[in-house]
FIMARDREN-512013 format. One record per atom (N, C-alpha, C, O): residue number from 1; residue in three letters; atom name; x, y, z. Coordinates in pm, 1 decimal. Atoms other than C-alpha are relative to their C-alpha. Layout:
N
+-----+-----+----+----------+----------+----------+
!   i !  aa ! at !     east !    north !       up !
+-----+-----+----+----------+----------+----------+
! NUM ! Ala ! CA !        X !        Y !        Z !
...
+-----+-----+----+----------+----------+----------+
This chain:
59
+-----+-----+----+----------+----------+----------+
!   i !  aa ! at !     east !    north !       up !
+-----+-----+----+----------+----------+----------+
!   1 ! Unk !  N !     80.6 !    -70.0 !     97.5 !
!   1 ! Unk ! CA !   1333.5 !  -1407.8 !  -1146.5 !
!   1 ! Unk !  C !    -33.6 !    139.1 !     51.9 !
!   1 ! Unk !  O !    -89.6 !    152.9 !    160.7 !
!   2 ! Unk !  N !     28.1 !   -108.2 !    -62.3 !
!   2 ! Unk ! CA !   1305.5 !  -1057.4 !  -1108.9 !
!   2 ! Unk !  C !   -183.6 !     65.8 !    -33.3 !
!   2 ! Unk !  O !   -239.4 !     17.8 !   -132.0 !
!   3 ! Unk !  N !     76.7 !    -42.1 !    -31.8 !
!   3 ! Unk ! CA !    984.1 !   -868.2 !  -1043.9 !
!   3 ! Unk !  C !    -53.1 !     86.4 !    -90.6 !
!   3 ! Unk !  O !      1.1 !    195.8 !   -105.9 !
!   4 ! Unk !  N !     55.1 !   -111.5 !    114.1 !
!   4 ! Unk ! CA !    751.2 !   -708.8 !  -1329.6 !
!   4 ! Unk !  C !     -6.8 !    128.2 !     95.5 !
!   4 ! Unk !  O !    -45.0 !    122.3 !    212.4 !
!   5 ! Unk !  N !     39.4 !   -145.2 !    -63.2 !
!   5 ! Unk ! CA !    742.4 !   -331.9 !  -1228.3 !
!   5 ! Unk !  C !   -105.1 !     57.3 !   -108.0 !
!   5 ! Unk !  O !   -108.2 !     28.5 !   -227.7 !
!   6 ! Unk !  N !     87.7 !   -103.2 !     92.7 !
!   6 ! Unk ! CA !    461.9 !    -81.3 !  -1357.5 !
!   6 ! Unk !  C !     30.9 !     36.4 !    -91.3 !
!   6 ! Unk !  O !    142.8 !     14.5 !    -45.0 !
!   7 ! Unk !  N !    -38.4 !   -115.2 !    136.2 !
!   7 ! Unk ! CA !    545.9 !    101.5 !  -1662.7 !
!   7 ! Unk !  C !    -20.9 !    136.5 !     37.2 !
!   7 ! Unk !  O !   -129.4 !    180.4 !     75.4 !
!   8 ! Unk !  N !    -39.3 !   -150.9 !    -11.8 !
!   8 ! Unk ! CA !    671.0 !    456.6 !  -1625.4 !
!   8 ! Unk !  C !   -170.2 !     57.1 !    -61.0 !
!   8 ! Unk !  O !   -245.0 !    -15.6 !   -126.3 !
!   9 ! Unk !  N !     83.9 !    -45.6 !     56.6 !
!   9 ! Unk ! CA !    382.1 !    714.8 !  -1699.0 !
!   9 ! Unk !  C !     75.0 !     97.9 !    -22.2 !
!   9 ! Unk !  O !    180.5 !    119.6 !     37.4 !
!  10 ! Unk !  N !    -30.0 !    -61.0 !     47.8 !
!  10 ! Unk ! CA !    409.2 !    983.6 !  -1911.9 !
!  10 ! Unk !  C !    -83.6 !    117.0 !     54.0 !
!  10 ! Unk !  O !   -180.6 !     96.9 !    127.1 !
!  11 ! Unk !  N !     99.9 !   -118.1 !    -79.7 !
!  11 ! Unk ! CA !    274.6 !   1369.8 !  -1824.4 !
!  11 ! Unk !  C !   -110.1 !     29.9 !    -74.5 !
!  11 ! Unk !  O !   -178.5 !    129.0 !    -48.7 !
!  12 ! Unk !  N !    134.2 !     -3.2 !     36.8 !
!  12 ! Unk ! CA !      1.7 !   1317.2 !  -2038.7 !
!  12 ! Unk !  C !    -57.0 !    -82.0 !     23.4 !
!  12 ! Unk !  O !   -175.8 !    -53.0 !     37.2 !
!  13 ! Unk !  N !     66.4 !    119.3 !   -110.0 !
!  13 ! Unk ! CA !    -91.5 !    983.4 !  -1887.0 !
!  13 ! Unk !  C !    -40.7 !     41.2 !    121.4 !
!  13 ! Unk !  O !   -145.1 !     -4.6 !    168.0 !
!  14 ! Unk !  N !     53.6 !    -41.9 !   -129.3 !
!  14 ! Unk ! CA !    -96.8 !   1175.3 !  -1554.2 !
!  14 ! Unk !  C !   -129.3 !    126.2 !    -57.5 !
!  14 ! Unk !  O !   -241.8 !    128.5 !     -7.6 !
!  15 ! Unk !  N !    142.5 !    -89.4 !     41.1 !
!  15 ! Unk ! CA !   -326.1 !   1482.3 !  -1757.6 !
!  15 ! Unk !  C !    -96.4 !    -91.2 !     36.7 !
!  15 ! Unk !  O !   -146.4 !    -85.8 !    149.1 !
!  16 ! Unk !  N !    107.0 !     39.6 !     32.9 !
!  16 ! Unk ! CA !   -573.7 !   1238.0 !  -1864.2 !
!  16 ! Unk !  C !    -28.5 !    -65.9 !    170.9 !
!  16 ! Unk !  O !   -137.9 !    -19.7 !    203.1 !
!  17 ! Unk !  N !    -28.6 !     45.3 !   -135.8 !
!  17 ! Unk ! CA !   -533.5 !   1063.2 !  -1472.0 !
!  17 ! Unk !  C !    -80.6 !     80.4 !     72.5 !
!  17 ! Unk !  O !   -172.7 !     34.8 !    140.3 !
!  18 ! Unk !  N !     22.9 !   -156.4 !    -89.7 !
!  18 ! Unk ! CA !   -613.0 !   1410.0 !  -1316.7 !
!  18 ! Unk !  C !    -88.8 !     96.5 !    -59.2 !
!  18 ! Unk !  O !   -135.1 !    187.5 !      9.6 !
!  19 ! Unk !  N !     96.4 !    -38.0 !     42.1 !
!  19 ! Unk ! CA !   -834.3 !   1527.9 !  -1579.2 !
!  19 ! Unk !  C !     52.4 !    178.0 !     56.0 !
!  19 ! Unk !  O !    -15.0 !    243.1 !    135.9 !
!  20 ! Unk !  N !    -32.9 !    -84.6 !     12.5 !
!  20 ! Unk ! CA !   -592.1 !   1851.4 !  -1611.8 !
!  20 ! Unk !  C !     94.5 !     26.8 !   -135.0 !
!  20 ! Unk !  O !    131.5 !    -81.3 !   -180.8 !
!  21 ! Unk !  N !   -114.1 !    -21.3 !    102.5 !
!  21 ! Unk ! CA !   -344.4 !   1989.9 !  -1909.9 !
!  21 ! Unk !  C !     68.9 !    -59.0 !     31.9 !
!  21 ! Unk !  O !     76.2 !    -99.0 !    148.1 !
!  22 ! Unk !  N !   -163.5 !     27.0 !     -4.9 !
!  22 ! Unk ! CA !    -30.5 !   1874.0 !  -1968.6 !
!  22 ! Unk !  C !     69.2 !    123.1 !     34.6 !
!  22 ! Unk !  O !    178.8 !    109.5 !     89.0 !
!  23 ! Unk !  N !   -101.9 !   -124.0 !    -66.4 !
!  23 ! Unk ! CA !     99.2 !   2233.8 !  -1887.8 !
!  23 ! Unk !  C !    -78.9 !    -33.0 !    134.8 !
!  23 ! Unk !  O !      3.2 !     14.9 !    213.0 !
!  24 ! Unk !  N !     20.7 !    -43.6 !   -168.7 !
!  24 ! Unk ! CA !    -66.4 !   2213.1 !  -1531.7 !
!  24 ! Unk !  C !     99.8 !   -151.9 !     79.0 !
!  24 ! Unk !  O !    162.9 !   -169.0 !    183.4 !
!  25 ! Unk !  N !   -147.6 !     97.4 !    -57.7 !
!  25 ! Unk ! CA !    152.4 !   1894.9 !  -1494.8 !
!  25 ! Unk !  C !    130.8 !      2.5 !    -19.6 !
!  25 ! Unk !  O !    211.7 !    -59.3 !     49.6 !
!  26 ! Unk !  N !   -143.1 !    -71.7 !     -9.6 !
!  26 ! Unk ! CA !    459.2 !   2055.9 !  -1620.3 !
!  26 ! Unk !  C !      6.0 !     79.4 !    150.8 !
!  26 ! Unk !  O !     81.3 !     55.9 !    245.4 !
!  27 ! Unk !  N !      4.5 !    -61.4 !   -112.6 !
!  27 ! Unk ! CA !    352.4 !   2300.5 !  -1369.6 !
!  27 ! Unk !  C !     73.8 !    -35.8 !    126.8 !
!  27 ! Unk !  O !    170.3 !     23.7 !    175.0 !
!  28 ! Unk !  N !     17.3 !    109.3 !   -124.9 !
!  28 ! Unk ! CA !    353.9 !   2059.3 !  -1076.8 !
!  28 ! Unk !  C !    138.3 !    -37.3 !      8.0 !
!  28 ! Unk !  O !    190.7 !    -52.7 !    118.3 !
!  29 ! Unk !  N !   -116.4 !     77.0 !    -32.2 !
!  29 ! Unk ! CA !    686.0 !   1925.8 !  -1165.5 !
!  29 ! Unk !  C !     98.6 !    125.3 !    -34.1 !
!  29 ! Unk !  O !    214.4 !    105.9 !      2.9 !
!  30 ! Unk !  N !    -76.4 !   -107.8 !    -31.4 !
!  30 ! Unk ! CA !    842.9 !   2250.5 !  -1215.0 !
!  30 ! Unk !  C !     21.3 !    102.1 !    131.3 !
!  30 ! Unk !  O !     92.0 !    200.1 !    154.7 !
!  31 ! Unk !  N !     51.2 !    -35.7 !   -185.9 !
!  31 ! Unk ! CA !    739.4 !   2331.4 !   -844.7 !
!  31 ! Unk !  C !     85.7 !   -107.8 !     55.9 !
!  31 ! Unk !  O !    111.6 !    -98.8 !    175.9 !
!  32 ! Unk !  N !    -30.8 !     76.0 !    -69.4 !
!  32 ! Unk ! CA !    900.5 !   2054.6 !   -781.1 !
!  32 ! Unk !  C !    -72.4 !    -84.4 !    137.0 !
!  32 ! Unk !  O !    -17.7 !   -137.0 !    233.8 !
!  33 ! Unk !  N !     82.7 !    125.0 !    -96.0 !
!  33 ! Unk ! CA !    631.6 !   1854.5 !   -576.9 !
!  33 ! Unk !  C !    -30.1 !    -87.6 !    -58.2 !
!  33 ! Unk !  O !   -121.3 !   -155.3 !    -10.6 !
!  34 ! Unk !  N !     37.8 !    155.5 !     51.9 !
!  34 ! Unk ! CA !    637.9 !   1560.2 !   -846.0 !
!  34 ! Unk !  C !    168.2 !    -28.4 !    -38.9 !
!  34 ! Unk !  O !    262.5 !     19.7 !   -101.6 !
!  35 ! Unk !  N !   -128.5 !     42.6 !     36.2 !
!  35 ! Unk ! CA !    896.4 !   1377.5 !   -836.9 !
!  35 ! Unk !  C !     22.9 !    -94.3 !   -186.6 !
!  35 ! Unk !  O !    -51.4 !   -183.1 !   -228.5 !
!  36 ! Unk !  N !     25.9 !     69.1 !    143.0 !
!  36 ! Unk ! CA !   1028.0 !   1279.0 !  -1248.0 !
!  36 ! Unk !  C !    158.9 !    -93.8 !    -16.9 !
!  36 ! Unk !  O !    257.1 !   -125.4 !     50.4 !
!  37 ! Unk !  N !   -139.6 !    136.8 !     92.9 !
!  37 ! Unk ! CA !   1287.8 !   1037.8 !  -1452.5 !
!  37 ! Unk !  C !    -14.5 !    105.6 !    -71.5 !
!  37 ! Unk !  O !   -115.1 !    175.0 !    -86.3 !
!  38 ! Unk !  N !      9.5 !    -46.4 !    147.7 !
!  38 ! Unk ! CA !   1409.3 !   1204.8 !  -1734.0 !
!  38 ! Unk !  C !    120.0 !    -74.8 !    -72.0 !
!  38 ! Unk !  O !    240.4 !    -70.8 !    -46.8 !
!  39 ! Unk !  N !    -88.2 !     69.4 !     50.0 !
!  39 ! Unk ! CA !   1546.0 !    989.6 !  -1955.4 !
!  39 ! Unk !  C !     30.3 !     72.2 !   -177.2 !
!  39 ! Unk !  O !    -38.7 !     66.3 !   -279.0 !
!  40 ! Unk !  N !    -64.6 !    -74.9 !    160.6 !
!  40 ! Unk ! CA !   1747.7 !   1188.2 !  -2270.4 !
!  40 ! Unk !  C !   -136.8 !    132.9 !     27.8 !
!  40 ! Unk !  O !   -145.8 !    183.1 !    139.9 !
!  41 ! Unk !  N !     45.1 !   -102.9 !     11.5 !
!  41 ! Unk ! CA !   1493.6 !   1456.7 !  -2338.7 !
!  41 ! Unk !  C !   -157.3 !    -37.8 !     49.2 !
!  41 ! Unk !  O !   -235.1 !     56.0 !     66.2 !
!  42 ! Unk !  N !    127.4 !     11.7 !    -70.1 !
!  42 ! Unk ! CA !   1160.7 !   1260.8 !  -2195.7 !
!  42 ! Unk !  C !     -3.3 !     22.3 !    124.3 !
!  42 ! Unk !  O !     98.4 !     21.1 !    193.7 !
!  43 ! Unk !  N !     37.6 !      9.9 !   -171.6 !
!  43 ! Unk ! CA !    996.8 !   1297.6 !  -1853.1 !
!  43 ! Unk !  C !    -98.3 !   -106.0 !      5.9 !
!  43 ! Unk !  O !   -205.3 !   -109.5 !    -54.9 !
!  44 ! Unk !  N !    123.6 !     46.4 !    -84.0 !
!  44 ! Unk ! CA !    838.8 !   1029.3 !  -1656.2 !
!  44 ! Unk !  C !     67.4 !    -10.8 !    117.3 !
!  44 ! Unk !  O !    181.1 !     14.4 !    157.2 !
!  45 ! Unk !  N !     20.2 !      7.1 !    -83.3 !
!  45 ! Unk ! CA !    717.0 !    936.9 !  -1381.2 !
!  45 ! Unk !  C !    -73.6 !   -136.8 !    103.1 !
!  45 ! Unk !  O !   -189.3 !   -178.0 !     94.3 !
!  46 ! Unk !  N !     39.4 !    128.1 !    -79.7 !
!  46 ! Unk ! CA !    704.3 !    626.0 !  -1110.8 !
!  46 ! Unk !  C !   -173.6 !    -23.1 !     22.2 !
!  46 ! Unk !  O !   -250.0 !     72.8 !     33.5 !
!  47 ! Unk !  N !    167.0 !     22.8 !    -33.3 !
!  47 ! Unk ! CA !    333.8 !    485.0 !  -1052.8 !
!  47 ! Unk !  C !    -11.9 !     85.7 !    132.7 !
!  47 ! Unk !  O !    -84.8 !    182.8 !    153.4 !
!  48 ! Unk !  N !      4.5 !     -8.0 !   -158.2 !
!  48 ! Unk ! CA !    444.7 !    492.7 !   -644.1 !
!  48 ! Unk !  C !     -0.5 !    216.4 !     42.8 !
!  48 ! Unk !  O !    -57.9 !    294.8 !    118.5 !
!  49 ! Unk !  N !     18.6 !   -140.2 !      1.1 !
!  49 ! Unk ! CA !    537.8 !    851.2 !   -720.1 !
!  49 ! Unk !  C !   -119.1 !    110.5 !    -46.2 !
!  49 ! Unk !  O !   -124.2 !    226.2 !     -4.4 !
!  50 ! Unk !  N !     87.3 !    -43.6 !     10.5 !
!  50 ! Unk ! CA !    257.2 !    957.6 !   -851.6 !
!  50 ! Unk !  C !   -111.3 !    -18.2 !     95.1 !
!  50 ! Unk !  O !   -162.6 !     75.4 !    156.5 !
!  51 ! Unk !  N !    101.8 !      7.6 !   -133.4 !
!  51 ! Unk ! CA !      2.0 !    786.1 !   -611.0 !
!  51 ! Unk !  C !     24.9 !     63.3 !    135.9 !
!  51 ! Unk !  O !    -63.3 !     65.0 !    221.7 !
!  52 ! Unk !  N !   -106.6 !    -95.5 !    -85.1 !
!  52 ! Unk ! CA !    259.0 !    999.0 !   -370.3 !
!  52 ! Unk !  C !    -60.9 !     85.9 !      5.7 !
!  52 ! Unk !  O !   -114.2 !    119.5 !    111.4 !
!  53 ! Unk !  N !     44.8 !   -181.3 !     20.0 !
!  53 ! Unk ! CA !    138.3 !   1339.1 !   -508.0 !
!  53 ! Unk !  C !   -157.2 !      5.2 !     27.0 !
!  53 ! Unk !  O !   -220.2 !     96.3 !     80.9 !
!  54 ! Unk !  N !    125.2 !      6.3 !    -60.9 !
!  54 ! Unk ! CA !   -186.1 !   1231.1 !   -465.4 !
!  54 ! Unk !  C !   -106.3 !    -43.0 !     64.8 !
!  54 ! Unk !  O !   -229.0 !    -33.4 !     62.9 !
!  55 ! Unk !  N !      1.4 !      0.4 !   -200.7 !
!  55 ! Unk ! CA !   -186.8 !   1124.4 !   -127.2 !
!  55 ! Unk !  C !    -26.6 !    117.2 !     25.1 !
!  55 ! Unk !  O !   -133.7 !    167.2 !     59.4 !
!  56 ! Unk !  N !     14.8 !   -175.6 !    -69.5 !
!  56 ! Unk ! CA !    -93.6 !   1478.9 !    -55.7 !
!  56 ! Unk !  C !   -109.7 !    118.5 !    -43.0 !
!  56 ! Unk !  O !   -138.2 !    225.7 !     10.3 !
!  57 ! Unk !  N !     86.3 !   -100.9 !      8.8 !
!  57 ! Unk ! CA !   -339.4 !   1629.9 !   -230.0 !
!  57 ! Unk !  C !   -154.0 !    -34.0 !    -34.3 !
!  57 ! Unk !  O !   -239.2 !      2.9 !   -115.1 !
!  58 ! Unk !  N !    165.4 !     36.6 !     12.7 !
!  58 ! Unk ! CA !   -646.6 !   1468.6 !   -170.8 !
!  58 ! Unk !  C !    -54.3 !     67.7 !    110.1 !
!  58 ! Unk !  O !      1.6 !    111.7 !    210.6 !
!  59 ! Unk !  N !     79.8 !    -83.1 !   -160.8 !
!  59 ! Unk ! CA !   -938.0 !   1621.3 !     54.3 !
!  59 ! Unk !  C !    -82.4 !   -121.3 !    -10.2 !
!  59 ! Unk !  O !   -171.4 !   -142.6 !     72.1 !
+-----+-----+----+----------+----------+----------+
């Protein structure tokens, strides 16, 4: 039996997450420090990858 995984988030799932725009999370991934899926013309993004980005940018 294989293993439920998370459900992809979307970059307005990470806005509301981060309590920023959706352009400041385009931002982020146009910098290339978030790693994305893009599947056909959507973007997401792994849970692991996200709790990733903010690892790195916590104080």
């Amino acid at each position: 039996m294989k293993p439920k995984s998370e459900p992809l988030l979307t970059l307005h799932d990470l806005a509301e997450r981060w309590q920023v725009s959706v352009k400041s999370v385009r931002r982020i991934v146009a910098r290339g420090e978030l790693k994305v899926l893009r599947i056909g013309t959507q973007i997401r993004v792994s849970p692991p990858d996200a709790a990733a980005y903010e690892a790195l940018h916590r104080r």
